[in-house]
C-alpha positions in Angstrom: -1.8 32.0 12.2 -1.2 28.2 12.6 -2.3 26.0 10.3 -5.2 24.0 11.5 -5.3 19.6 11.4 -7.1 18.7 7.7 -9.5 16.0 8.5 -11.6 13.8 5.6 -15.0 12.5 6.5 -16.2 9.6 4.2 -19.7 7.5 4.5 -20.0 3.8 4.2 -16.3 3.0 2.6 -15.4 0.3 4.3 -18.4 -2.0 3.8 -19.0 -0.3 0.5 -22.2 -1.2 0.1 -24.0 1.9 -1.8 -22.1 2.8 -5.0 -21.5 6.8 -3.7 -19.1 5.4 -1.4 -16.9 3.6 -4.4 -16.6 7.4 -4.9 -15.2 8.7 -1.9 -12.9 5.7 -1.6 -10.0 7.0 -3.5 -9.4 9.5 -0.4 -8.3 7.0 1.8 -5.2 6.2 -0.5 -5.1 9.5 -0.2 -5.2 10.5 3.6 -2.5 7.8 4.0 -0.2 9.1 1.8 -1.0 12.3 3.0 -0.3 11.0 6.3 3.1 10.1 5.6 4.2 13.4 3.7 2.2 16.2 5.4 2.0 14.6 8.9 2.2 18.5 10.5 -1.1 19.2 8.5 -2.8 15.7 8.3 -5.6 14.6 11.1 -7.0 11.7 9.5 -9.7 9.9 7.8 -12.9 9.3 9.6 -15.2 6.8 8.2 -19.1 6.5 9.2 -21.8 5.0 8.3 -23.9 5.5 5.4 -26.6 6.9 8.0 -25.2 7.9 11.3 -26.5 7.4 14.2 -26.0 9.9 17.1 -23.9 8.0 18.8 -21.6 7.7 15.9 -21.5 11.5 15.2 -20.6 12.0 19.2 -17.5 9.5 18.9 -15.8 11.9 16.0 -15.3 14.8 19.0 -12.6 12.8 20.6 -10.4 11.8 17.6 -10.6 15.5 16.5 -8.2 16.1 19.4 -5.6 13.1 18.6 -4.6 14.1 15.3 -2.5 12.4 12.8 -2.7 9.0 15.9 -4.5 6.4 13.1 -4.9 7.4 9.5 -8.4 6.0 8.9 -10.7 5.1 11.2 -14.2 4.0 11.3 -16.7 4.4 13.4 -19.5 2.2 13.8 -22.4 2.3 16.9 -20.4 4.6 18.3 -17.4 2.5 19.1 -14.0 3.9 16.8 -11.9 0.8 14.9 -9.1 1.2 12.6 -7.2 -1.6 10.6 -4.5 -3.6 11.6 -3.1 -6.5 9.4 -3.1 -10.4 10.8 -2.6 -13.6 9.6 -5.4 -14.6 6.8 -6.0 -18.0 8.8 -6.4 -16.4 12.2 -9.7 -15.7 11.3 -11.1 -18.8 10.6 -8.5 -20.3 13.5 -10.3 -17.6 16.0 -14.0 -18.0 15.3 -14.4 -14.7 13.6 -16.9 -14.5 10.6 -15.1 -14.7 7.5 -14.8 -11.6 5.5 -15.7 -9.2 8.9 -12.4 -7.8 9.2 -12.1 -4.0 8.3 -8.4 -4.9 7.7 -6.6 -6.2 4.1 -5.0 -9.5 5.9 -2.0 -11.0 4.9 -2.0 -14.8 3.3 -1.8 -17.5 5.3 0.0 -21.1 4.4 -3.2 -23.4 3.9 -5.8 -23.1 1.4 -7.4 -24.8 -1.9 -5.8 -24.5 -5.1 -7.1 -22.6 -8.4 -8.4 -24.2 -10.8 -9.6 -22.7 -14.0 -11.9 -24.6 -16.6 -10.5 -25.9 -20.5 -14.1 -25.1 -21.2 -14.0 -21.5 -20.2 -11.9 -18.2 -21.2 -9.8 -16.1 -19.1 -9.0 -12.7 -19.4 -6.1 -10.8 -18.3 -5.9 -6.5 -18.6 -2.1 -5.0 -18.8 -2.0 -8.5 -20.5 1.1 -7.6 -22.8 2.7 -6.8 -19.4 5.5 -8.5 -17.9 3.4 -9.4 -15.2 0.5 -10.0 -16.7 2.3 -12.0 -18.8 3.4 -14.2 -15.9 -0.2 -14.0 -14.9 -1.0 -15.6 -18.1 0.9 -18.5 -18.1 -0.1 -19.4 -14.5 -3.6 -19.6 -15.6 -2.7 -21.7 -17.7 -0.8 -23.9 -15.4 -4.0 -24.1 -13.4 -6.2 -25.7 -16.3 -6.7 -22.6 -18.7 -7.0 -22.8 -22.6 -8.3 -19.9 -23.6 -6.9 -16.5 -22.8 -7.7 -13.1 -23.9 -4.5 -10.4 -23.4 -5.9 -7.2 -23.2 -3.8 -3.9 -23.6 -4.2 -1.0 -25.3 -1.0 -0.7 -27.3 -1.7 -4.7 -28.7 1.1 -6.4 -30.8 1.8 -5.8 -34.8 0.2 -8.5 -37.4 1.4 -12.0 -36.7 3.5 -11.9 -39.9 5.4 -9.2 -38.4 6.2 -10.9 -35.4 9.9 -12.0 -36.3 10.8 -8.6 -37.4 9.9 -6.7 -34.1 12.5 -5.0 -32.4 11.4 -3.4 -29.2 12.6 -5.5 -26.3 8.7 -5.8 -24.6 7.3 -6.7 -27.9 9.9 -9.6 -28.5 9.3 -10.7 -24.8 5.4 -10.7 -25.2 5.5 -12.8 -28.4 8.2 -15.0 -26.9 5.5 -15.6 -24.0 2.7 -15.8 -26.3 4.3 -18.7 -28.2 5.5 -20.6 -25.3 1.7 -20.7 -24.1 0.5 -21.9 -27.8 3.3 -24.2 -28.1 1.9 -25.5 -24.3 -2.1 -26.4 -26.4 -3.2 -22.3 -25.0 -5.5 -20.5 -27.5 -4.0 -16.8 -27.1 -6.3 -13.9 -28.1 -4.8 -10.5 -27.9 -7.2 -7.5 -27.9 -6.0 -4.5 -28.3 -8.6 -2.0 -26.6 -8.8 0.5 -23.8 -10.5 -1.1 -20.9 -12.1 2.2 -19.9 -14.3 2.6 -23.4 -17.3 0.7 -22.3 -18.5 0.2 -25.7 -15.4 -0.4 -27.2 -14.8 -3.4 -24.6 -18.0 -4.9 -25.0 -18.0 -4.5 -28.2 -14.8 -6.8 -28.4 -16.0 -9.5 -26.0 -19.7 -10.1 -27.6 -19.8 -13.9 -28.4 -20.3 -13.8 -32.3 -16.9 -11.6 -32.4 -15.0 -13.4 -30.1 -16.0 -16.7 -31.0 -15.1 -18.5 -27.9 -16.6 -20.0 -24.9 -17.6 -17.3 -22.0 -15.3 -15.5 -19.8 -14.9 -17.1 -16.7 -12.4 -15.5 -14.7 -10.8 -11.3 -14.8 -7.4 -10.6 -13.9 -7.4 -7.0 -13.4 -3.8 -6.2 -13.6 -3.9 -3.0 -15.6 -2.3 0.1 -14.3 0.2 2.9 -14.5 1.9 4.7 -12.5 3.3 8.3 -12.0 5.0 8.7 -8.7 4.8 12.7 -7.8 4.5 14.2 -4.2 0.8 15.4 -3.2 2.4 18.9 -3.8 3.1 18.3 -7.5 -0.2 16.2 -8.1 -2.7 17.9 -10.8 -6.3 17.1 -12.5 -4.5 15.5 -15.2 -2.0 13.7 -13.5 -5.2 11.9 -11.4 -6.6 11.3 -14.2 -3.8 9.2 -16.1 -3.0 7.2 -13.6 -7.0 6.2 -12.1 -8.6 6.0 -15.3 -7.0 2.0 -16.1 -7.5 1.1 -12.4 -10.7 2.9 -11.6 -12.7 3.6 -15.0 -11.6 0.4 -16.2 -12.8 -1.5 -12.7 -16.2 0.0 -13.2 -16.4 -1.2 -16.7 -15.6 -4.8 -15.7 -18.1 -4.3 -13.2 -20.8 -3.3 -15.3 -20.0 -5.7 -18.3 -19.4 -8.7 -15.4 -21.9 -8.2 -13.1 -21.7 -9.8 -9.3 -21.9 -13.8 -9.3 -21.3 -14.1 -13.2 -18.0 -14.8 -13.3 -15.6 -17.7 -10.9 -13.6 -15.1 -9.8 -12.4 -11.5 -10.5 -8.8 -11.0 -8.9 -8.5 -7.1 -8.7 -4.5 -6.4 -8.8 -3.9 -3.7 -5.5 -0.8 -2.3 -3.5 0.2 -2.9 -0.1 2.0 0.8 -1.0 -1.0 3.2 0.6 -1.3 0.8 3.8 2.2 1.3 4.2 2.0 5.0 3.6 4.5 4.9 0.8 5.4 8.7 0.0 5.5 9.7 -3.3 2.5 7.6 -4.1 -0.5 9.2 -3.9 -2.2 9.1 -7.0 -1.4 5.5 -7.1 -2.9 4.6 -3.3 -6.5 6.7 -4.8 -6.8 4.3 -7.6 -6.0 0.9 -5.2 -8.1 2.3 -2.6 -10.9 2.0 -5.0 -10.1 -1.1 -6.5 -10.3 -2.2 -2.5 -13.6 -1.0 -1.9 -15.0 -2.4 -5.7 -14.0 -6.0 -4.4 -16.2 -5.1 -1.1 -18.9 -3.3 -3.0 -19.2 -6.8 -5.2 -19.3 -8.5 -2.3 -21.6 -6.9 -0.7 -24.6 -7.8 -3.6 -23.8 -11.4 -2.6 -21.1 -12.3 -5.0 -17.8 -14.3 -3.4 -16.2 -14.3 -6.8 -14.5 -11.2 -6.1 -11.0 -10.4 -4.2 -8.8 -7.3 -4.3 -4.9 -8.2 -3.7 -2.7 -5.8 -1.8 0.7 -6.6 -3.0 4.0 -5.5 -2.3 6.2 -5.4 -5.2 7.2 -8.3 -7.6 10.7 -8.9 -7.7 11.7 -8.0 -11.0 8.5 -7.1 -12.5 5.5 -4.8 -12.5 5.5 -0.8 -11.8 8.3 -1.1 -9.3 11.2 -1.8 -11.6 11.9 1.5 -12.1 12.5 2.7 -9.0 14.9 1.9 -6.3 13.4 4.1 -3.8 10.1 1.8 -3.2 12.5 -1.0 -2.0 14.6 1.5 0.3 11.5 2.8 1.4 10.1 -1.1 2.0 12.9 -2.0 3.8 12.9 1.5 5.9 9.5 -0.4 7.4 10.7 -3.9 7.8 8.9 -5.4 4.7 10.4 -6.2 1.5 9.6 -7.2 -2.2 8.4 -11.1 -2.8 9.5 -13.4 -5.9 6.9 -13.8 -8.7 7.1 -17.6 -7.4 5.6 -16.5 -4.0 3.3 -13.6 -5.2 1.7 -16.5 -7.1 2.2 -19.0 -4.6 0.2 -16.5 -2.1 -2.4 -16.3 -4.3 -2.9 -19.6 -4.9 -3.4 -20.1 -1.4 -5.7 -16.7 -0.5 -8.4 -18.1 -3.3 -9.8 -20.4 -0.9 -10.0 -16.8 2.4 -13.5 -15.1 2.2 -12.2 -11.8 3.1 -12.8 -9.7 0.1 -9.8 -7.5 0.0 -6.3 -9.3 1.1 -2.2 -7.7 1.9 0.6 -9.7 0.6 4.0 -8.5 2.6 7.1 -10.3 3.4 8.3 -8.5 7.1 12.4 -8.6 7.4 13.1 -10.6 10.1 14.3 -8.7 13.4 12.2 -5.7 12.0 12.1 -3.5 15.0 8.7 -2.5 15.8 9.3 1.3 15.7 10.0 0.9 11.7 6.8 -0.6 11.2 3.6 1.7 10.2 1.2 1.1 12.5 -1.5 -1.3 10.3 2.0 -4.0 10.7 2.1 -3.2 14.5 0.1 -6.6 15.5 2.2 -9.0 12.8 4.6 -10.9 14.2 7.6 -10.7 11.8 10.7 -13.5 12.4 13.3 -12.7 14.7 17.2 -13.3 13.2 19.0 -16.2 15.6 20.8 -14.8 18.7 18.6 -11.4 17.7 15.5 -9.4 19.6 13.9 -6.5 18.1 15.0 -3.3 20.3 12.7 -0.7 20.9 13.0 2.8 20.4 11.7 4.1 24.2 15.1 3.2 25.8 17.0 5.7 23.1 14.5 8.5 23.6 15.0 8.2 27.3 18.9 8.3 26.6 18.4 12.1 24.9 15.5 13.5 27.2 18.5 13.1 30.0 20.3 15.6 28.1 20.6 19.2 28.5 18.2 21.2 26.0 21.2 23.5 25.7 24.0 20.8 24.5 21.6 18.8 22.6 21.6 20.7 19.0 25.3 20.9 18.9 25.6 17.0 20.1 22.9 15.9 17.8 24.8 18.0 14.6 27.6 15.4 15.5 25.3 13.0 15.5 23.9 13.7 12.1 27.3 15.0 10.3 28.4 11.0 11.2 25.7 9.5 10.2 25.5 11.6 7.0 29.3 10.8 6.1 29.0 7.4 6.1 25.4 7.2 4.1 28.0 9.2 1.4 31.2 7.3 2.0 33.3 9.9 3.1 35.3 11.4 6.3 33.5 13.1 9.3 35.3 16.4 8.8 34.1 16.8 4.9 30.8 17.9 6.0 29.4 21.4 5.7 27.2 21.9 8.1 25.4 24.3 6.1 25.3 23.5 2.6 22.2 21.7 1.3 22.5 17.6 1.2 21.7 18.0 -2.4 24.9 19.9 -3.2 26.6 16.7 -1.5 25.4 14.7 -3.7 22.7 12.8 -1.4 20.4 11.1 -3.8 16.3 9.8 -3.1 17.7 6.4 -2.1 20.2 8.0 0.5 17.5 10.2 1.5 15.7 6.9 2.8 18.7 5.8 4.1 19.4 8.9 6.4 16.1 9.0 7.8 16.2 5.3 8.4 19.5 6.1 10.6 18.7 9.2 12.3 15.0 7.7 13.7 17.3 4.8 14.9 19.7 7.4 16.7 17.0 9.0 18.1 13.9 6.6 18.6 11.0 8.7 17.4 9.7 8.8 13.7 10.2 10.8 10.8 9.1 12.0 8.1 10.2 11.6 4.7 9.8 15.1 3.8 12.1 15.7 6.6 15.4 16.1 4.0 13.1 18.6 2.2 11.8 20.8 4.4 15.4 20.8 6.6 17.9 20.8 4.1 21.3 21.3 5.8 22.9 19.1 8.3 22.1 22.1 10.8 18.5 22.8 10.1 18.1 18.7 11.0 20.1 18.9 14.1 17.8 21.5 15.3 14.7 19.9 14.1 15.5 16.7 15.9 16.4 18.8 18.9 12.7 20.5 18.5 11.2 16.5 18.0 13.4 15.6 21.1 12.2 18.1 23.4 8.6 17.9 22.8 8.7 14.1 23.4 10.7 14.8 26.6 7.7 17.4 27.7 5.2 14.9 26.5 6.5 12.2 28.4 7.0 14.5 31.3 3.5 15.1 31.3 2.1 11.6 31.2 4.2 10.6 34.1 2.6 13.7 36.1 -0.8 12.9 35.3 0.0 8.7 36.3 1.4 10.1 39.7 -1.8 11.9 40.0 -4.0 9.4 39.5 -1.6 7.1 41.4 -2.0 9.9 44.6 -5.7 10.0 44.0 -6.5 6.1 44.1 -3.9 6.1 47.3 -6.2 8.5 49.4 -9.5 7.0 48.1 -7.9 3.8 49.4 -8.1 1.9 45.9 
């Protein structure tokens, strides 16, 4: 028995408005993960609202039968919309209300600076971090003198400081000095930003004996990148409890309209349906629909960031597979110069929840997930962007009979020169892994064969076909079924073409 599409059906998420749907935010992280990995099981998210209407409920029918087309989409008096990226100043530019868009936008070039008050305090969670860190001392650039460092791990006594030995702890104090030696006051608190008590507890005014927080930097966050197959309870749990549990507490302790701002640190990761990320994309999602959920009571002081990854810094250092698999979409990382550059400049956009990406220029459109589809990316000189239709086209000409055997030496090319080595040294049948292909060549491959044969894949694809055959053949299978679908199509346009003739239209 076949398995059957998985749909998800959440209420109220995108305006998050009612604090139930904070809850069911995490699952659209989830679906688009999900999306990416499992995209022979995976139907979608549908969002509606908090009370549907009928009209709303009779929309769902016809997106039951498109499975897998958008990963979320909401529906709203009936009428279906789902989110695609633009320019943050093309709102303002095109008469749109400011902060209307369902979609994270990405920054634009124009905007007011931050500022932060001498007068005021600033605190910064994952503080001890590289990038908070770097967080730090831009604050201070921008007019801060107080700064509390949160993390949970904190440094030694003071009079220990020239003994450490662990390279982060010798980095931190390094940073910490440079910011006192600049006229900062640097207070570190060592706490766990999900213990409610324990946090407010270590911010009340006669303990802290400093002026009132001002501004959150909410850059906390681990991460543990697992397939959704090898994802468990506790696993969740580890790596939402900073982001989420520790969101919520801010919250609570910081209500709406009592701070200058609250800058919620997000990834651009589950909008660009990075595999392997799934427990990540649940706790940004949330963080995504906090920054609406705050806005919604009124407040404008609060903004959730989307970011690719920091060059050098952050959660993506230790992994050279997010950058293959950034580049695999025509995006890339960003210097910490123009992360904070691009933050700068979105302080003065009202949309609550904003993308920072950097497209590769000449990107092709085909390598782009969908929410990138409507952002114009910069074409290399003497270059255009080729799409993928003209290639399809090229292999639905083909005989289904010669098409396995021509496409296995297709694939035994392309794989021979992701490993470096001669056409005839591939085995047809023995597993990649025994090769020697690695999770960066795995992104690699895929990147090459959807370019040899126009249509997308998946990046379980290596997994689930694990010999140079068992791809050929898959690809055949793909290749076929886009030849029938296309087939199709053009039969029901001649139709309708036939019909409008006699009708006399």
């Amino acid at each position: 028995m076949p398995v059957q599409d998985i749909w998800c059906l959440t209420f109220g998420v995108r305006e998050a408005a009612r604090r139930p749907a904070l809850t069911q935010a995490p699952l659209w992280g989830i679906g688009r993960v999900c999306s990416t990995e499992h995209p022979e099981l995976w139907g979608g998210v549908i969002d509606l609202p908090t009370t549907p209407e009928n009209s709303d409920l009779t929309a769902i029918l016809p997106l039951l039968q498109h499975p897998g087309a958008e990963e979320v989409v909401c529906v709203r008096e009936g009428r279906r919309e789902t989110v695609r990226l633009r320019a943050a100043h093309a709102a303002s530019a095109e008469g749109a209300e400011p902060g209307t868009e369902s979609a994270p936008q990405p920054v634009a070039d124009t905007g007011p600076e931050i500022i932060c008050s001498p007068d005021g305090t600033y605190l910064v969670t994952g503080g001890l971090g590289a990038l908070g860190l770097r967080v730090g001392h831009w604050l201070a650039d921008r007019g801060a003198r107080r700064l509390l460092l949160l993390s949970r791990r904190g440094l030694p006594p003071r009079e220990h400081w020239d003994d450490l030995s662990k390279d982060s702890d010798v980095q931190a104090v390094e940073s910490i000095r440079d910011l006192e030696a600049a006229g900062v006051t640097v207070r570190i608190l060592a706490a766990d930003v999900t213990d409610r008590k324990e946090l407010s507890a270590q911010l009340a005014p006669h303990r802290l004996q400093m002026p009132p927080v001002r501004g959150i930097v909410h850059a906390a966050g681990v991460t543990d990148n697992r397939w959704l197959r090898d994802c468990d309870e506790a696993s969740l749990r580890a790596v939402t409890r900073p982001k989420v549990l520790g969101g919520l507490v801010l919250h609570e302790l910081f209500p709406p309209g009592s701070l200058d701002f609250f800058v919620l640190f997000s990834s651009a990761g589950q909008l660009l349906n990075l595999p392997g990320q799934t427990l990540y994309a649940a706790a940004n999602a949330f963080l995504d629909a906090l920054a609406h959920h705050r806005r919604a009571a009124g407040a404008n002081d609060t903004a959730s960031m989307a970011w690719t990854s920091w060059r050098g810094l952050g959660m993506s250092t230790s992994s050279e597979a997010i950058d293959a698999e950034l580049e695999a979409r025509g995006t890339a990382d960003i210097t910490p110069e123009d992360a904070l550059a691009a933050w700068n400049i979105a302080s003065g956009n009202a949309a609550p929840h904003m993308a920072v990406l950097r497209l590769l220029p000449g990107s092709a459109m085909e390598d782009r997930p969908a929410v990138l589809r409507e952002v114009q990316a910069p074409a290399p000189e003497g270059e255009e962007a080729n799409g993928g239709s003209g290639v399809q086209e090229q292999w639905g000409q083909m005989c289904a009979q010669e098409l396995p055997a021509v496409l296995l030496d297709h694939v035994s090319s392309v794989l021979a020169a992701v490993l470096g080595t001669p056409d005839a040294g591939i085995d047809p049948h023995r597993p990649l892994s025994e090769m020697g292909v690695d999770s960066i060549m795995t992104v690699s491959l895929r990147r090459r064969l959807q370019q040899l044969t126009g249509i997308p894949l998946p990046p379980t694809l290596l997994w689930n076909q694990p010999t140079a055959t068992a791809i050929a053949d898959f690809l055949a299978e793909r290749l076929a079924q886009q030849a029938d679908t296309t087939s199709e199509n053009r039969a029901e346009t001649a139709d309708r073409t036939d019909a409008g003739a006699r009708n006399g239209t």
